[in-house]
C-alpha positions in Angstrom: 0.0 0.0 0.0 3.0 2.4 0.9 4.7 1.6 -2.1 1.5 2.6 -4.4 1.2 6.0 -2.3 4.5 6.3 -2.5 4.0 6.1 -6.5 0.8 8.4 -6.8 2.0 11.3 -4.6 5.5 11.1 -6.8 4.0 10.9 -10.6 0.6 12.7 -9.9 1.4 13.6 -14.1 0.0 10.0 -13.9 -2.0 9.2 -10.8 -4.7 12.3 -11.7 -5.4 11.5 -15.0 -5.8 8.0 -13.6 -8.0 9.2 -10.4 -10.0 11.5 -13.4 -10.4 8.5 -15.8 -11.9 6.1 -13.3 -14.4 8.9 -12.1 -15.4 9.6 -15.5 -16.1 5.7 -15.8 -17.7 5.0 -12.6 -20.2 8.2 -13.3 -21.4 6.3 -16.9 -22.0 2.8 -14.8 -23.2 3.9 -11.5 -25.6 6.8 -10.2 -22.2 9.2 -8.2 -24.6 11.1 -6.0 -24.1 9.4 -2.9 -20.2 10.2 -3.6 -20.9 13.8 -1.9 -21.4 12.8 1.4 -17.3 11.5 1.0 -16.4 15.0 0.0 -15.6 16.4 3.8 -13.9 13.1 5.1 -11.8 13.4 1.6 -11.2 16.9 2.4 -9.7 16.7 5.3 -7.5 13.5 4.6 -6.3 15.6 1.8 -5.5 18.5 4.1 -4.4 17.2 7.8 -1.5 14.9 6.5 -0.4 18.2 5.0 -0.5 20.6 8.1 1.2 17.8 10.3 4.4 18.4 8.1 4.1 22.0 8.4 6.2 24.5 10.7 4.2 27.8 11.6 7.1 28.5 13.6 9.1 29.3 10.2 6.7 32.6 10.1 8.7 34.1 13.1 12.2 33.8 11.9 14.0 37.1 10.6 15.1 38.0 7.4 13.8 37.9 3.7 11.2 40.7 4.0 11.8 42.1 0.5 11.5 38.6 -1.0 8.2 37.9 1.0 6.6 40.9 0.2 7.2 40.8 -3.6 5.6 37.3 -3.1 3.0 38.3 -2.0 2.5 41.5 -3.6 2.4 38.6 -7.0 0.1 36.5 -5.4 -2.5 38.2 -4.3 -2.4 41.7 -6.2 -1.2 40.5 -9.5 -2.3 36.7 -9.5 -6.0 37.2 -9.0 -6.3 40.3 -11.5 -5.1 37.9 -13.9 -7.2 35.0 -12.8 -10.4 37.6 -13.1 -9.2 39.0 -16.7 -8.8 35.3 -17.8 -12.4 33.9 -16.7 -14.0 37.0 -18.2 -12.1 36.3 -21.3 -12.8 32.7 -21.7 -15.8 31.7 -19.7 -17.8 35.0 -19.7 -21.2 33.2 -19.5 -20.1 30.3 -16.9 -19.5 32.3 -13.8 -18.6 28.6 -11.8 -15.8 28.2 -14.1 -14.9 31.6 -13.8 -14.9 31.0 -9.7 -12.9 28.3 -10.5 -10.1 29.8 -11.7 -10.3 32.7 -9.2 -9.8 30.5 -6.6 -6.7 28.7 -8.5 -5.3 32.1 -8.7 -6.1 33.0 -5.1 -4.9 30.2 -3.3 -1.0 30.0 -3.8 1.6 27.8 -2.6 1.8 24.2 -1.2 4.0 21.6 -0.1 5.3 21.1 -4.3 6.1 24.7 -3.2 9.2 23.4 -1.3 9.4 20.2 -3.3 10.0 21.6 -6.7 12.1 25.1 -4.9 14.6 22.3 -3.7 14.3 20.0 -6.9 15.4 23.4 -8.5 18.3 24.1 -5.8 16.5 27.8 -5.1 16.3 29.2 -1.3 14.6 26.1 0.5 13.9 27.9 4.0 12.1 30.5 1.8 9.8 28.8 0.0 8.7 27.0 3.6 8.0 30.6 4.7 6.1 31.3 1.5 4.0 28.3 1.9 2.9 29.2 5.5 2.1 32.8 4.8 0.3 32.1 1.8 -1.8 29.3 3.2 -2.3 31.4 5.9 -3.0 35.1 3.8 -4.9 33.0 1.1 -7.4 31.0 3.6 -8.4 35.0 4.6 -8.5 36.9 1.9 -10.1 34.4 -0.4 -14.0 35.1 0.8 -13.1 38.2 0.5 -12.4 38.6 -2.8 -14.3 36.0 -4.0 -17.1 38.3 -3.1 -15.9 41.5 -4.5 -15.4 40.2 -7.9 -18.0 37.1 -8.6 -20.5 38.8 -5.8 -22.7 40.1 -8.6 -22.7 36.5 -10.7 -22.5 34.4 -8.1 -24.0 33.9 -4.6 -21.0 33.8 -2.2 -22.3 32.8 1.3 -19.0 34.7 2.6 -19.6 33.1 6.2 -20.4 29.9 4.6 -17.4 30.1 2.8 -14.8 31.6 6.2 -16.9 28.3 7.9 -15.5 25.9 4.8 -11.9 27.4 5.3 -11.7 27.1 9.3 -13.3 23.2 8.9 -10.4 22.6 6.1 -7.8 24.8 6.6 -7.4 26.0 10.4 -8.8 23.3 12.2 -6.4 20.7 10.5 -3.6 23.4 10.7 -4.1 23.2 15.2 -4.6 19.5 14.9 -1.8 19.1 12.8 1.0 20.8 14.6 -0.7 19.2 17.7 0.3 15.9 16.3 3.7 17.2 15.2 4.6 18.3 18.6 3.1 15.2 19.8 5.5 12.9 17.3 8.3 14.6 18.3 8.2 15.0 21.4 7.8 11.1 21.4 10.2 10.1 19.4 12.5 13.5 18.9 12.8 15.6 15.8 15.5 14.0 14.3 13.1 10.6 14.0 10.1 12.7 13.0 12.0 14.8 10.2 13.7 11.2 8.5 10.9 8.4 8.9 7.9 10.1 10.3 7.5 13.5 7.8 7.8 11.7 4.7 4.7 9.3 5.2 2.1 12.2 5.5 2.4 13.4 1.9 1.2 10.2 0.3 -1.3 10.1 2.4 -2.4 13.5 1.7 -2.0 12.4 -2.0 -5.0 9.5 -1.3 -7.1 12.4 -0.4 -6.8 15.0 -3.0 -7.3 11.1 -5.8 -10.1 10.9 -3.7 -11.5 14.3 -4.6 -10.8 14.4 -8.2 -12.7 10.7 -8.5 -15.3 12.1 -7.1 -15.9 15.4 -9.0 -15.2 13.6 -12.6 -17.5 11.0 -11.2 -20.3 14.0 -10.5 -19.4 15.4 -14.0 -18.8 12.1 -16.1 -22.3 12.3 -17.9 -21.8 16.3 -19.2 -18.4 15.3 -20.0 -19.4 12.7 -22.1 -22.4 14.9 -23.9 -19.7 17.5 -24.6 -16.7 16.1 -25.7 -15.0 19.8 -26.4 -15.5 20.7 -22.3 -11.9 19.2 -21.6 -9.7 21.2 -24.0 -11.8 24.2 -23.5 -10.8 24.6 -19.8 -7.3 23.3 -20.4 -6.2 26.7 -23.2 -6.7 28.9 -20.4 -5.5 26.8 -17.7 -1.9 26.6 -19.9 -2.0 30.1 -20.3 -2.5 31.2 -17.0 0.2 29.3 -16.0 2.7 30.4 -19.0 2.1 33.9 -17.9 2.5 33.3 -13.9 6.0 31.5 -14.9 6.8 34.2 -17.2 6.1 37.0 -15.0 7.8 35.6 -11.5 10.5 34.4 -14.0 11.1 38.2 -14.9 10.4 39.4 -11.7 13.3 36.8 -10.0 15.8 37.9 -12.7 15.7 41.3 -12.0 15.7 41.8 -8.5 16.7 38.8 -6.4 19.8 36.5 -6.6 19.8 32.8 -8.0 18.2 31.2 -5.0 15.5 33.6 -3.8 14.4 34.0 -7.9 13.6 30.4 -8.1 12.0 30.3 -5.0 9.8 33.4 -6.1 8.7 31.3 -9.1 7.7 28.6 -7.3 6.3 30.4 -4.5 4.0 32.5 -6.9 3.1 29.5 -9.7 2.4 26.4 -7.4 -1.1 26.7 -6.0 -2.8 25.5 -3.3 -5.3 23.0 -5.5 -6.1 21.0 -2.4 -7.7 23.8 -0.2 -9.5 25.4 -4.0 -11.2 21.7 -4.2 -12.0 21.5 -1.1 -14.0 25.1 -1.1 -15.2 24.5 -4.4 -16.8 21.2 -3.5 -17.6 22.2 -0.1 -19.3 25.3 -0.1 -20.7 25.1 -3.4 -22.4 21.8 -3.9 -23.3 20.2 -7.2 -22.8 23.5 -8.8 -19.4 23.0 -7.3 -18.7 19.9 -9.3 -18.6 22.3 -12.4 -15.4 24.2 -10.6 -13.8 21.2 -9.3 -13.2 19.8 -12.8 -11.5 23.2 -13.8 -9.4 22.7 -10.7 -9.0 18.6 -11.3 -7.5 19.9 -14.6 -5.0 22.3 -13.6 -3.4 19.4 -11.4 -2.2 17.9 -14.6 -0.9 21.4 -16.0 0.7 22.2 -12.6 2.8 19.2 -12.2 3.8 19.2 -16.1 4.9 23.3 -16.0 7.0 22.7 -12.6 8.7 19.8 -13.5 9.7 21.2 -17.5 10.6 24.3 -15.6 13.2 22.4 -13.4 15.2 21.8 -16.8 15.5 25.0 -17.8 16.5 27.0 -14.5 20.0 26.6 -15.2 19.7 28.2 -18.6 17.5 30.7 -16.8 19.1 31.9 -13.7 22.8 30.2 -14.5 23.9 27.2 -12.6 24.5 27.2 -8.7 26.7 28.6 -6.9 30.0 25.3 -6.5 31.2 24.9 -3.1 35.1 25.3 -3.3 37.0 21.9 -2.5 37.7 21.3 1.1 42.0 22.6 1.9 43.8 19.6 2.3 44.7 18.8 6.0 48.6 20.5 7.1 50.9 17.8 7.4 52.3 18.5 10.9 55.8 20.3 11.7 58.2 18.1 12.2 60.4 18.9 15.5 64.0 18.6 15.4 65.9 16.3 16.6 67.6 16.1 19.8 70.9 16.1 18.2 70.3 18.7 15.9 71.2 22.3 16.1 
């Protein structure tokens, strides 16, 4: 079972399109309604895993404040005035879609965040900042702009919606570091960090499968009455992501050094697709379903951008910085001998 986690949470490329083919299946042979009520348990065993490996204690150490602030400044200034422009561009007259990507543009950074930052050799203990305060930023200002700028299209039950994010995103985040101060004060941090840590991701991995079988599942029969829906949402899913890349790309260059410009990119492309299913589906119901397959979708371009991107930082940003060869040890001074002068 570990080794098939292990497999899915490593290649999602493969495991979603997987998850997102046997939905599509099941919902031609079988009624998927009853799939809803798995939704919230889903949910959360897509986000708990997740907040056990995370350290809110990164948020209080110094340094880094230009690098954070132009992060942030992308994610939620820039990020969802292009998420807006692109759903009014593309999906004028399908304002759940247009949600949709909103709230892949609001919702920035996850654990592929780190992952992909040190895949990349860019400023690790950056990007695990980034993450927290974007989780953290992102899970508050979402309702908020989800009203402001879909409030006139679509109902937005803002408390509904703060309810959602403090059942999938702050409760998990208390009951996760709970558990990590639990785990290593058990068995020390040293255990936690090597054998522990690296079991909650694929776990986490089960959860998000779980969600993306079970929104294709809930979408499977308008899927299969409109073949064109797929490629329709993926053009402006690949170029909201080509113009995220090529924006932080430029930004990085610029202004910041080798290892805080890749994490920028990362921390400003990667979003948070967990927590935007998890609102999508939660809050919004079978209406929901119609985001969720938007979101299911950029998954696949997500994964595919990051990892592409990976080969070409080098010929981007140079290669890193070579540690200089260790000085060979001094032989030791020879005293003379008694006899000698």
């Amino acid at each position: 079972m570990w080794k098939v986690l292990n497999w899915a949470q490593k290649n999602l490329v493969w495991s979603i399109p997987i998850a997102m083919v046997a939905g599509l299946l099941f919902g031609q042979m079988a009624d998927p309604a009853f799939l809803r009520w798995g939704i919230l348990p889903l949910t959360f065993l897509m986000v708990y895993p997740m907040m056990v490996t995370m350290n809110v204690r990164d948020l209080l150490k110094p340094g880094g404040n230009r690098l954070q602030g132009t992060t942030l400044a992308v994610n939620f200034v820039l990020m969802p005035a292009v998420g807006y422009a692109m759903g009014l561009l593309f999906f004028a007259d399908q304002p759940m879609v247009r949600l949709a990507l909103l709230l892949t543009a609001l919702l920035p950074t996850s654990g592929m965040t780190i992952s992909w930052t040190g895949f990349a050799k860019g400023n690790v203990p950056a990007a695990v900042k980034m993450t927290v305060v974007g989780l953290i930023a992102g899970s508050l200002l979402a309702p908020v702009y989800l009203k402001a700028l879909l409030g006139a299209v679509v109902e937005i039950p803002v408390l509904q919606v703060f309810g959602q994010i403090a059942l999938i995103v702050f409760l998990p985040l208390v009951l996760g570091t709970l558990t990590q101060r639990w785990l290593t004060g058990r068995h020390g941090e040293a255990h936690f960090n090597q054998k522990l840590k690296p079991k909650f991701p694929p776990i986490s991995t089960l959860g998000v499968l779980g969600i993306v079988f079970v929104s294709m599942a809930l979408k499977s029969r308008d899927i299969f009455a409109h073949p064109a829906l797929l490629p329709n949402l993926l053009l402006p899913l690949a170029l909201m992501y080509a113009l995220n890349f090529a924006i932080s790309t430029l930004i990085g260059k610029t202004f910041f050094q080798r290892g805080d410009a890749i994490a920028l990119v990362y921390g400003t492309v990667m979003r948070n697709l967990s927590i935007a299913l998890a609102i999508a589906m939660g809050v919004f119901g079978e209406q929901g379903a119609d985001a969720a397959l938007l979101i299911a979708l950029a998954y696949i371009v997500q994964v595919q951008a990051a990892a592409w991107y990976v080969r070409l930082t080098d010929r981007l940003f140079g290669a890193p910085p070579v540690a200089p060869p260790p000085r060979p040890p001094k032989p030791p001074e020879r005293k003379p001998h008694a006899n000698q002068p």
